[in-house]
N, CA, C and O atoms as a CHARMM CRD file, in Angstrom:
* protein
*
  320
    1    1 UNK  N      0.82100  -1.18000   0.00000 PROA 1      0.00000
    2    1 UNK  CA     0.00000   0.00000   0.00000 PROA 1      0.00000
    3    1 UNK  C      0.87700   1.26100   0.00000 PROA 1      0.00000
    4    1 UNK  O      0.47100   2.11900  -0.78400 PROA 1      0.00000
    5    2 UNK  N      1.83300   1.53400   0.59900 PROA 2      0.00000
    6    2 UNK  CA     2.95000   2.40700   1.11900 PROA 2      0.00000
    7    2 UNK  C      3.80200   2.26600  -0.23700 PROA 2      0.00000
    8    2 UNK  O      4.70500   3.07300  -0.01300 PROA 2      0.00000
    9    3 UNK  N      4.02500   1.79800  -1.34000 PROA 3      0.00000
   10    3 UNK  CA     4.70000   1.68600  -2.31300 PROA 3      0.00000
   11    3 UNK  C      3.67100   1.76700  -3.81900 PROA 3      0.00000
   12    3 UNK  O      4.17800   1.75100  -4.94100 PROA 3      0.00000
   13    4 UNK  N      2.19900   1.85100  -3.57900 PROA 4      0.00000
   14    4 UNK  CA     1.66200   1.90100  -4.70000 PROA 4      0.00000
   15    4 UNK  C      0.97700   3.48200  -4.33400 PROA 4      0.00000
   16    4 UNK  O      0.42000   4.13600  -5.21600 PROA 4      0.00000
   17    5 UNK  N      1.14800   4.12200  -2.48900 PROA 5      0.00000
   18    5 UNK  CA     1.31800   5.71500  -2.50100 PROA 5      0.00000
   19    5 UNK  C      2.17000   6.46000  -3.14600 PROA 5      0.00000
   20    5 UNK  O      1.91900   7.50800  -3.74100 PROA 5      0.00000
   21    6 UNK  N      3.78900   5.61100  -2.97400 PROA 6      0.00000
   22    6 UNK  CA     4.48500   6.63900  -3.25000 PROA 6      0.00000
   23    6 UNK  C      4.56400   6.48900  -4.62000 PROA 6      0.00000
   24    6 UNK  O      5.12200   7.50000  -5.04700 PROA 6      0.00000
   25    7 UNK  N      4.23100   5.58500  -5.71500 PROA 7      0.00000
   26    7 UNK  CA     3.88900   5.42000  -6.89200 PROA 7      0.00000
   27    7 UNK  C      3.42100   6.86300  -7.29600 PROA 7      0.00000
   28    7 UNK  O      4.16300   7.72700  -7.76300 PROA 7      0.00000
   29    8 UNK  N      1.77100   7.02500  -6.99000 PROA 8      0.00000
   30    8 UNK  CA     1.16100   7.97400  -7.24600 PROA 8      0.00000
   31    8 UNK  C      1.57300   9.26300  -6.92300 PROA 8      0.00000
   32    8 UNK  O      1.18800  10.22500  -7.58700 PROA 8      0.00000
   33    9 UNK  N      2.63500   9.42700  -5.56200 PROA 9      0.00000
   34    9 UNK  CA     2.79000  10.69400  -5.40000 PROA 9      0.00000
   35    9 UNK  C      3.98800  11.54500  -6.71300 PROA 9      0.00000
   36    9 UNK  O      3.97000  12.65600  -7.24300 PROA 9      0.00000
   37   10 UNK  N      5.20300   9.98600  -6.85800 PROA 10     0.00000
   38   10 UNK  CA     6.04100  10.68700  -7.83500 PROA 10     0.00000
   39   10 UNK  C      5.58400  10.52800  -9.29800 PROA 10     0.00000
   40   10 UNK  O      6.40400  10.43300 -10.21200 PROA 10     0.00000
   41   11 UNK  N      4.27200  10.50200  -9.49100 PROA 11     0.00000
   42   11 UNK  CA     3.98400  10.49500 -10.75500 PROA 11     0.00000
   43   11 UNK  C      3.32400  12.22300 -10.86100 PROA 11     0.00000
   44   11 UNK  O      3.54400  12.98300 -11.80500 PROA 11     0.00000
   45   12 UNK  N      2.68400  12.47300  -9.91700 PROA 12     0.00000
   46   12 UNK  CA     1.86000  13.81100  -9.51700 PROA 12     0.00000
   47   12 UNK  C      3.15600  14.71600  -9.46600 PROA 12     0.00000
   48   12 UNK  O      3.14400  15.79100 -10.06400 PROA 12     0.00000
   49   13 UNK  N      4.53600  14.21000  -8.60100 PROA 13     0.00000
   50   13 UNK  CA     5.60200  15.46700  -8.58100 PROA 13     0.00000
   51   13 UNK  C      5.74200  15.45800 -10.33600 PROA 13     0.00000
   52   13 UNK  O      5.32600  16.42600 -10.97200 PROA 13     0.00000
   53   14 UNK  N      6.45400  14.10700 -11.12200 PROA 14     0.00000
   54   14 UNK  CA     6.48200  14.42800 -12.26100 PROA 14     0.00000
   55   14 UNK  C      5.60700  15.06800 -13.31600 PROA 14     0.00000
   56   14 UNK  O      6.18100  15.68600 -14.21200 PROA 14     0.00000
   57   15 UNK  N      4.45500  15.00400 -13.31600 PROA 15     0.00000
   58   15 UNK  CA     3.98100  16.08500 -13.94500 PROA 15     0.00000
   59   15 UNK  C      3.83300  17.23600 -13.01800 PROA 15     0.00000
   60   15 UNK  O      4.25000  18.14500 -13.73500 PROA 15     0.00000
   61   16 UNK  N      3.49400  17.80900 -11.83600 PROA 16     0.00000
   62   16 UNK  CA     4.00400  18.88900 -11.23800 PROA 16     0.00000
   63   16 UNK  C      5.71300  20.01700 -11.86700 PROA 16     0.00000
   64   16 UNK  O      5.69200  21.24400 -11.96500 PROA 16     0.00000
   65   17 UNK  N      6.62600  19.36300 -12.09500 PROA 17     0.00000
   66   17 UNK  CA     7.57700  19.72000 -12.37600 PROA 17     0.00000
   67   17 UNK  C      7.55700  19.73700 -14.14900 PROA 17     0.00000
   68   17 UNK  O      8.35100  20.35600 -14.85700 PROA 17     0.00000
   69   18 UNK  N      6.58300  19.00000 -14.54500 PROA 18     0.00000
   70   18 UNK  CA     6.58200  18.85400 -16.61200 PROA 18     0.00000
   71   18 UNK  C      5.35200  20.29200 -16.37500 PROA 18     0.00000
   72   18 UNK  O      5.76700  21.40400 -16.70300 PROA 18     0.00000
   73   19 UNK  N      4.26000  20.20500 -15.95400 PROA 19     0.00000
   74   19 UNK  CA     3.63300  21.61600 -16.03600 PROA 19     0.00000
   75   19 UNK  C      4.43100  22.54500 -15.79300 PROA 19     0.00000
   76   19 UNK  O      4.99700  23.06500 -16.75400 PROA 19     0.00000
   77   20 UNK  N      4.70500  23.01700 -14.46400 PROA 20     0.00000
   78   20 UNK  CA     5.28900  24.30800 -13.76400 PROA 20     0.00000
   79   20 UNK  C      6.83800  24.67600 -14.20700 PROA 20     0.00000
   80   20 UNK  O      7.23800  25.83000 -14.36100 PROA 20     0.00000
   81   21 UNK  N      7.50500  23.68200 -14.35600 PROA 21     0.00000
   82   21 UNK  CA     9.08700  23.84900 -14.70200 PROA 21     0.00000
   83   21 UNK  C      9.52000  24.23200 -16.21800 PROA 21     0.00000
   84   21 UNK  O      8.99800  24.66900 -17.24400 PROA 21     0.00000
   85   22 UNK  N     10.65000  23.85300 -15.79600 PROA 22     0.00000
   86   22 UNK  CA    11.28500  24.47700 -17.46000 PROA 22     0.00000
   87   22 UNK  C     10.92600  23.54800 -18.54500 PROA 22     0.00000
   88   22 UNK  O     11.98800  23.20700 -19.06400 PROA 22     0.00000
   89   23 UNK  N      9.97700  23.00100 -19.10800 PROA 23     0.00000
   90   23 UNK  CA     9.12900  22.00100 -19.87200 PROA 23     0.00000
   91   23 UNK  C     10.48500  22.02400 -21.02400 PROA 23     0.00000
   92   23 UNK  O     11.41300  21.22900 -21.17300 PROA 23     0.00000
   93   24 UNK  N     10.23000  22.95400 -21.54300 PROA 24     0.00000
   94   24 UNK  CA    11.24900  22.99900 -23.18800 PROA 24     0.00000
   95   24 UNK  C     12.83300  22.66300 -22.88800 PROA 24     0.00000
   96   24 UNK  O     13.54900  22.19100 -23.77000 PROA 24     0.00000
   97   25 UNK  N     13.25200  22.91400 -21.72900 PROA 25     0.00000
   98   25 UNK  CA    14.41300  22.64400 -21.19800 PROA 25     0.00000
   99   25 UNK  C     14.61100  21.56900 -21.06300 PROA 25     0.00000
  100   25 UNK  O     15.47900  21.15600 -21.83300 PROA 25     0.00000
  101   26 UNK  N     14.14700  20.74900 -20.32100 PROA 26     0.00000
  102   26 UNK  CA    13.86100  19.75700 -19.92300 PROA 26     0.00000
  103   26 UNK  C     13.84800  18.72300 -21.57600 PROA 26     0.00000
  104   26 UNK  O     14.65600  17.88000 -21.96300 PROA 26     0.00000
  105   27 UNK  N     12.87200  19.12800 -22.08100 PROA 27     0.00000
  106   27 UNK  CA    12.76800  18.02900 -23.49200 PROA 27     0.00000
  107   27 UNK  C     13.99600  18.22100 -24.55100 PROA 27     0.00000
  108   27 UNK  O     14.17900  17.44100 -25.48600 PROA 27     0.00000
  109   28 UNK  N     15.01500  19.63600 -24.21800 PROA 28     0.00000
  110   28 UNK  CA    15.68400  20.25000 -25.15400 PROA 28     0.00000
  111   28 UNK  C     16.91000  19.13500 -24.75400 PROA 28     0.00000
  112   28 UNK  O     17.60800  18.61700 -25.62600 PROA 28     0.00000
  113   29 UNK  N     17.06400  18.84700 -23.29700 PROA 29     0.00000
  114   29 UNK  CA    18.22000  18.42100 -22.49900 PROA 29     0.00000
  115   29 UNK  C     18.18200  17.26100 -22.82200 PROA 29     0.00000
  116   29 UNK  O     19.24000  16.84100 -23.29000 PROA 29     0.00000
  117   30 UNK  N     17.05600  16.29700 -22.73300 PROA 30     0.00000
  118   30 UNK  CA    16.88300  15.25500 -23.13500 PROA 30     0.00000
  119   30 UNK  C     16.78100  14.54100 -24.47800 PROA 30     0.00000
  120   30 UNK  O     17.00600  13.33600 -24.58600 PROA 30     0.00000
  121   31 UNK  N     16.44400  15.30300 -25.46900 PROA 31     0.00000
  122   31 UNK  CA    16.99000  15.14800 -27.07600 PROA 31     0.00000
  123   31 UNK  C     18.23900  15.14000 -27.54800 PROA 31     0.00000
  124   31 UNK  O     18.56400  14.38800 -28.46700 PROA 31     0.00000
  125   32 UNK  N     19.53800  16.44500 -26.64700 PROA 32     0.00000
  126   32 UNK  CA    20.86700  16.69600 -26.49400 PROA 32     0.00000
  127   32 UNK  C     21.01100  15.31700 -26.86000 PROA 32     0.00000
  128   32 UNK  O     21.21900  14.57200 -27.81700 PROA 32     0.00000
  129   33 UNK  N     20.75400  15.35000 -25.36600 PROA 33     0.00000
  130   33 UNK  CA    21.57900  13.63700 -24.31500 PROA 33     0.00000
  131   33 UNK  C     21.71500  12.47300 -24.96000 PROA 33     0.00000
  132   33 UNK  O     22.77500  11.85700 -25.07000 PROA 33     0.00000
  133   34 UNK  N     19.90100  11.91400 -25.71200 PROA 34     0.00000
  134   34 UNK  CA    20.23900  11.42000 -26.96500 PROA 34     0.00000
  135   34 UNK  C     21.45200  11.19500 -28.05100 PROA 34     0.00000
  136   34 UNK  O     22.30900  10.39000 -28.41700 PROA 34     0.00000
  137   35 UNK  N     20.91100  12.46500 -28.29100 PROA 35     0.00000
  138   35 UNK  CA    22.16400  12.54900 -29.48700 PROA 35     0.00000
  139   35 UNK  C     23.34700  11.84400 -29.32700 PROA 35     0.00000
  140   35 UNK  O     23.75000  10.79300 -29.82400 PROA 35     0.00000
  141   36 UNK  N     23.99600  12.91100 -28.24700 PROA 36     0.00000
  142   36 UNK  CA    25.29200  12.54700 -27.79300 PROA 36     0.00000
  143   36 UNK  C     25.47500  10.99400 -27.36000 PROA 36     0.00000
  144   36 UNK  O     26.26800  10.21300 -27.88600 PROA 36     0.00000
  145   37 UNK  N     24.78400  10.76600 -26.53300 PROA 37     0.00000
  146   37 UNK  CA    24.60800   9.37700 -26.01800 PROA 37     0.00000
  147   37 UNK  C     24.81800   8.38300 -27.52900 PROA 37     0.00000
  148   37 UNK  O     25.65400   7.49100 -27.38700 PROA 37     0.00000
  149   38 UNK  N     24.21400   8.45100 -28.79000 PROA 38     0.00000
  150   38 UNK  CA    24.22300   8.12100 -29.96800 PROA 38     0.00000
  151   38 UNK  C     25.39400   8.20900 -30.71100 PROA 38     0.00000
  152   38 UNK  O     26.07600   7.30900 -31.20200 PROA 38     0.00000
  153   39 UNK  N     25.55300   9.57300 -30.72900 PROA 39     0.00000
  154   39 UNK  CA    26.91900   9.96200 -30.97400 PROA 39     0.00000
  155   39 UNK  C     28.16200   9.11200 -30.61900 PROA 39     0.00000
  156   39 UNK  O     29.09600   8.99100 -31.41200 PROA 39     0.00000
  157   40 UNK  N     28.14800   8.72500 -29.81300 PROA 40     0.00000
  158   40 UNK  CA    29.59300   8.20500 -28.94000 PROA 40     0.00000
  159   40 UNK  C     29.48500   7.14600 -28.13900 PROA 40     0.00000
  160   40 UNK  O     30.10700   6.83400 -27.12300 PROA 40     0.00000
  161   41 UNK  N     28.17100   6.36500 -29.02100 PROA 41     0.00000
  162   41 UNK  CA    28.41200   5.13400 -28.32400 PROA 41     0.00000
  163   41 UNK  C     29.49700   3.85500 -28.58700 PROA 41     0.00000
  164   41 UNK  O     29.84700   3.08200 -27.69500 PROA 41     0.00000
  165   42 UNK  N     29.91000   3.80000 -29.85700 PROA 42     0.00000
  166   42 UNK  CA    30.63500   2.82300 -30.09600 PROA 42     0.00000
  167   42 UNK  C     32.23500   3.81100 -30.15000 PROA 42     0.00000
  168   42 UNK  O     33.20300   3.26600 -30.68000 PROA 42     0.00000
  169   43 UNK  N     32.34000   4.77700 -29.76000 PROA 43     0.00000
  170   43 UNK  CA    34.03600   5.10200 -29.52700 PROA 43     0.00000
  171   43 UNK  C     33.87500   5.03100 -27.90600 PROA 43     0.00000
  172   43 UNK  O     34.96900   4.75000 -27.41700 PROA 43     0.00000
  173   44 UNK  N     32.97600   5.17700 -27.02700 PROA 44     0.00000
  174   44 UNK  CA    33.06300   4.57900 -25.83800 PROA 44     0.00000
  175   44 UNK  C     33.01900   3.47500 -25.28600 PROA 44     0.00000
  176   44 UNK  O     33.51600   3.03100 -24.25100 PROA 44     0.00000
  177   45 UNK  N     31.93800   2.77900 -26.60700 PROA 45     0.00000
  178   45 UNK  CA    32.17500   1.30600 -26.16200 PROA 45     0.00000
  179   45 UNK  C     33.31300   0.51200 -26.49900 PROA 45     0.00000
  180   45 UNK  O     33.44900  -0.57500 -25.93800 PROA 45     0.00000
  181   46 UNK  N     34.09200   0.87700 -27.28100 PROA 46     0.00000
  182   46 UNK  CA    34.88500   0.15600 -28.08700 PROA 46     0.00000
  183   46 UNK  C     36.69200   0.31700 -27.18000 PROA 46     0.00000
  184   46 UNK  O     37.74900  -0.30800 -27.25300 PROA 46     0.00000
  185   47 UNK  N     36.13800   1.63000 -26.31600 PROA 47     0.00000
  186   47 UNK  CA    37.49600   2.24300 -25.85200 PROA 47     0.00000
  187   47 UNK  C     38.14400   1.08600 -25.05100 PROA 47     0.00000
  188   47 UNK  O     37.60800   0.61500 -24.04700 PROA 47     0.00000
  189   48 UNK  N     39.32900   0.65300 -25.54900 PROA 48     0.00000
  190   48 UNK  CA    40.60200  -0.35400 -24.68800 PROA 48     0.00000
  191   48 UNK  C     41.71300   0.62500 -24.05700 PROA 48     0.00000
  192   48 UNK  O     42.34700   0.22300 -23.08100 PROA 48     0.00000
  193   49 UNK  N     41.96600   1.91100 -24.59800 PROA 49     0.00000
  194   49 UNK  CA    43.13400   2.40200 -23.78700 PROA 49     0.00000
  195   49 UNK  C     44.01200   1.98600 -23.99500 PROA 49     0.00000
  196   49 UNK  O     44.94500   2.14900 -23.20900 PROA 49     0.00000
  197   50 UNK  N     44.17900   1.18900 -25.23000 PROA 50     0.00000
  198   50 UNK  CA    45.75700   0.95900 -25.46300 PROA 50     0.00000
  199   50 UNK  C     46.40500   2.01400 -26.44600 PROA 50     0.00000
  200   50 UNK  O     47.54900   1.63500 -26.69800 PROA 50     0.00000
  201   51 UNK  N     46.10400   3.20000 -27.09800 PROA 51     0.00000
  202   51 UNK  CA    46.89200   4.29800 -27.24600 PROA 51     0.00000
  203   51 UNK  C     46.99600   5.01100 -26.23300 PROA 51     0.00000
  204   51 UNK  O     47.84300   5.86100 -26.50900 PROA 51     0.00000
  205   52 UNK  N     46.61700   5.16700 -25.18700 PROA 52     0.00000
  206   52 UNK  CA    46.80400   6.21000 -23.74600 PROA 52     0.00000
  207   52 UNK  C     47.26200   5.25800 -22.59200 PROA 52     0.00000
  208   52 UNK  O     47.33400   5.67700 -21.43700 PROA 52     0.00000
  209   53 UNK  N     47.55900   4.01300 -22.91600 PROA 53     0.00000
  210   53 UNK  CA    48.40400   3.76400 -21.75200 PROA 53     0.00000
  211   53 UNK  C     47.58800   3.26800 -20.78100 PROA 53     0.00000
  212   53 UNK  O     48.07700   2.37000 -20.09600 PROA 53     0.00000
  213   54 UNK  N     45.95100   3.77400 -20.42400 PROA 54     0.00000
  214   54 UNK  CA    45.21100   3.58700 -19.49100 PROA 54     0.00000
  215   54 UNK  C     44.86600   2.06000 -19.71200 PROA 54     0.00000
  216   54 UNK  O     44.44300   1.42700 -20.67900 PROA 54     0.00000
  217   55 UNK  N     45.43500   1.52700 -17.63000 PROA 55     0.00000
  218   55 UNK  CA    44.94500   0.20400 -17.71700 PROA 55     0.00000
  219   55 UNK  C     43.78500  -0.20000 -16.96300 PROA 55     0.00000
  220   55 UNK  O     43.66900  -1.25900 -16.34600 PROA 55     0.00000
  221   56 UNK  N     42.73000   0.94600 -17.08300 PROA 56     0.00000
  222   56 UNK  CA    41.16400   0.79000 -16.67600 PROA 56     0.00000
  223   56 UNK  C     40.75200  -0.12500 -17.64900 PROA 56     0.00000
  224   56 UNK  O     41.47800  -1.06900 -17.33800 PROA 56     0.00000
  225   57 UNK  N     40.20600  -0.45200 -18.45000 PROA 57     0.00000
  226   57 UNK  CA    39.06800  -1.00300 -19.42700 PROA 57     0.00000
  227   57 UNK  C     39.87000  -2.74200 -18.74500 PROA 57     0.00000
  228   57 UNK  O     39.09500  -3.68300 -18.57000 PROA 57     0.00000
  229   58 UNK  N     41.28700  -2.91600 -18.46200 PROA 58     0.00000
  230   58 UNK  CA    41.67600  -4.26900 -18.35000 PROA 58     0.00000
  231   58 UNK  C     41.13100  -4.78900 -17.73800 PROA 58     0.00000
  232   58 UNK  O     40.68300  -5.89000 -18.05800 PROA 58     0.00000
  233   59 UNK  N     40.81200  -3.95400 -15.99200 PROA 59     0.00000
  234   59 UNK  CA    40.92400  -4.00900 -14.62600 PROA 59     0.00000
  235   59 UNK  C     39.68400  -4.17500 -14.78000 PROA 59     0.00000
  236   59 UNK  O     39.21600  -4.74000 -13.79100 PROA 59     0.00000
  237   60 UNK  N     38.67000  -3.87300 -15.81900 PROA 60     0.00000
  238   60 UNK  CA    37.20000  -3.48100 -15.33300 PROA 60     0.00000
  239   60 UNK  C     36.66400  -5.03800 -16.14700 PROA 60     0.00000
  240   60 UNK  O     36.17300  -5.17600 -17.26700 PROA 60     0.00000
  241   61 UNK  N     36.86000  -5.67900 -15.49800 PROA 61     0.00000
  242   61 UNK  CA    36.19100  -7.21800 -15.77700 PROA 61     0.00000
  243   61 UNK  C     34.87200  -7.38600 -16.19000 PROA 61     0.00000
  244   61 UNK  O     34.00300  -6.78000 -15.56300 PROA 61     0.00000
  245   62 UNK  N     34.50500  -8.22000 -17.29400 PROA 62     0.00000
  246   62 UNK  CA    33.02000  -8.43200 -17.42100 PROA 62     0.00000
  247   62 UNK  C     32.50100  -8.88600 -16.11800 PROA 62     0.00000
  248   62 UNK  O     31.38700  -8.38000 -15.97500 PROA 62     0.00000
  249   63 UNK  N     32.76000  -9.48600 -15.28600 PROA 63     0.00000
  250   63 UNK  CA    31.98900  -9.58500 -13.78100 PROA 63     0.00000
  251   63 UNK  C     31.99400  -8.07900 -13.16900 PROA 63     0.00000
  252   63 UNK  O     30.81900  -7.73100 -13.04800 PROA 63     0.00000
  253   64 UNK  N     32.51000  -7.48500 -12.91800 PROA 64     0.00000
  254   64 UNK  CA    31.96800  -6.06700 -13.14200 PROA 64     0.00000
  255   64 UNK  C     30.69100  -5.71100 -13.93600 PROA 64     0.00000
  256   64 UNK  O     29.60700  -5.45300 -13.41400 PROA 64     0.00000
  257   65 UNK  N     30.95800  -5.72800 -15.30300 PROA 65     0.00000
  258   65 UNK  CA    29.85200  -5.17200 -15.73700 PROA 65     0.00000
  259   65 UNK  C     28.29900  -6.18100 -15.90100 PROA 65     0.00000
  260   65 UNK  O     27.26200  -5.88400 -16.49500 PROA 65     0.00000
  261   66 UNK  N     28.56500  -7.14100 -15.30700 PROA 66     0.00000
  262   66 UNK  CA    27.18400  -8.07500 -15.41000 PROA 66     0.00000
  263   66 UNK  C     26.75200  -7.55200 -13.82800 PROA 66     0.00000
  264   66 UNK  O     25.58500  -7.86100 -13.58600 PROA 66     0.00000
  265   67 UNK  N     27.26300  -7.00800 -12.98000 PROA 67     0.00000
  266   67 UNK  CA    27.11200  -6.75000 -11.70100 PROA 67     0.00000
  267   67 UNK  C     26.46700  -5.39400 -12.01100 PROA 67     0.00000
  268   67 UNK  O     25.40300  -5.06800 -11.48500 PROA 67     0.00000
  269   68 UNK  N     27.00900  -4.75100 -12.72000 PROA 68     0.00000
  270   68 UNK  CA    26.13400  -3.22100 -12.44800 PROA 68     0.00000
  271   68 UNK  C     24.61700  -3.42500 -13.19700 PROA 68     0.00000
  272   68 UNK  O     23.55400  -2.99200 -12.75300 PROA 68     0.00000
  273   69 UNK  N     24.84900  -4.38500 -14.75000 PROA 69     0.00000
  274   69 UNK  CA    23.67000  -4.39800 -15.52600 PROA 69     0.00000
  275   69 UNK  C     22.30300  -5.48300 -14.50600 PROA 69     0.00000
  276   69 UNK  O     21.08100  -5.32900 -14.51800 PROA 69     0.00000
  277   70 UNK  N     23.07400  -6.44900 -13.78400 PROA 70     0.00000
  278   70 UNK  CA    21.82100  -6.89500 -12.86900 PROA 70     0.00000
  279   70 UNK  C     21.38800  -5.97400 -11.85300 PROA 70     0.00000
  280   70 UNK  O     20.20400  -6.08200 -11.53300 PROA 70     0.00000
  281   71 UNK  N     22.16800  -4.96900 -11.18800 PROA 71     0.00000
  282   71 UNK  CA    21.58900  -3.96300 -10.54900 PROA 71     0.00000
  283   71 UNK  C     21.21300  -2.74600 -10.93300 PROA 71     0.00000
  284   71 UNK  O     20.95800  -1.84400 -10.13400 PROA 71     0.00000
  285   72 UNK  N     21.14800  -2.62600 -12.29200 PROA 72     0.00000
  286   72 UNK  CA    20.39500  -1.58300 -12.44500 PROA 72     0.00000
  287   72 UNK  C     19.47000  -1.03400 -12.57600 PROA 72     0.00000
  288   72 UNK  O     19.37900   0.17200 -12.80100 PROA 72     0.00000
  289   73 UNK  N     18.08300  -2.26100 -12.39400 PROA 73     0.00000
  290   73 UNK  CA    17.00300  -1.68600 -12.34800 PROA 73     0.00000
  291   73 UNK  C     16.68500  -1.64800 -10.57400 PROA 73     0.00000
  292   73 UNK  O     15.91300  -0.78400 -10.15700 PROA 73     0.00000
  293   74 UNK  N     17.20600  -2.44500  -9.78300 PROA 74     0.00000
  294   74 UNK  CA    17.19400  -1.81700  -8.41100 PROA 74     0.00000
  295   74 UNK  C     17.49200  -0.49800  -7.91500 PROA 74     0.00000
  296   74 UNK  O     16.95300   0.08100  -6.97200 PROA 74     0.00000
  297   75 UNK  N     18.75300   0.05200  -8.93900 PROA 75     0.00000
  298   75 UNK  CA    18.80400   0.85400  -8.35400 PROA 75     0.00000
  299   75 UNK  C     18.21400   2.28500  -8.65100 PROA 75     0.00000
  300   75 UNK  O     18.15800   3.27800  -7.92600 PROA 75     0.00000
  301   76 UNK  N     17.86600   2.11600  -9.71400 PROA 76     0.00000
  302   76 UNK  CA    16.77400   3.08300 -10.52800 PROA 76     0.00000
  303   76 UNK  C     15.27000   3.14700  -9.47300 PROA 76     0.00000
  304   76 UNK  O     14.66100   4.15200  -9.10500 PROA 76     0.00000
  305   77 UNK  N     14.94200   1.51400  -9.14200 PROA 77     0.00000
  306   77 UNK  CA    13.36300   2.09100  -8.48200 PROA 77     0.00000
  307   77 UNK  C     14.07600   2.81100  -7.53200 PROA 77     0.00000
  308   77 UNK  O     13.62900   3.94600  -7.36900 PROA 77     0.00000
  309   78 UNK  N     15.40500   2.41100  -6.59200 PROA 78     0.00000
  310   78 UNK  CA    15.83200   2.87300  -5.31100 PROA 78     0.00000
  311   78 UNK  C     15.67900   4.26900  -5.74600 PROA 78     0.00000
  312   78 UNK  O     14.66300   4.81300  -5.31200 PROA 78     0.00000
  313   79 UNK  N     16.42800   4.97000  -6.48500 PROA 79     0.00000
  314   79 UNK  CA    16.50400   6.13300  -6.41000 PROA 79     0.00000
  315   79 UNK  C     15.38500   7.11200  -6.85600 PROA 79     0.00000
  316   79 UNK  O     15.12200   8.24500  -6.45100 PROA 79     0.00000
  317   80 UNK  N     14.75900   6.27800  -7.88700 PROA 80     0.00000
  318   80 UNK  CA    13.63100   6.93100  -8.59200 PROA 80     0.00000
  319   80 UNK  C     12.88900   7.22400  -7.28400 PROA 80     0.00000
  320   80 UNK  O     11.80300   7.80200  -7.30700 PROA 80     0.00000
């Protein structure tokens, strides 16, 4: 009951904030983000760091990233 309230309440803030707020901003920021996000997905995905020396991408193990992709819809309701 306490989770299908707060359902309804952040649906009421979200349109509260899509009426009253910066509406065009908001949709302008989020088309950007797109883009870019589009833009640069496969030179980010693809990045190894072996012209810069950086030995992040080595260190960052697919058990790493199966760990963040199973938690990421937890942590989305969490925060949402």
């Amino acid at each position: 009951m306490l989770s299908s309230f707060n359902t309804w309440i952040m649906l009421a803030l979200g349109l509260f904030v899509l009426v009253c707020g910066p509406t065009l901003y908001l949709f302008s920021l989020g088309v950007e983000s797109l883009g870019v996000y589009l833009d640069t997905y496969f030179s980010r995905s693809l990045f190894s760091g072996a012209a810069s020396g950086d030995s992040w991408p080595q260190s960052w193990t697919v058990f790493y990233w199966s760990v963040w992709f199973a938690w990421a819809p937890v942590s989305a309701l969490f925060l949402g």
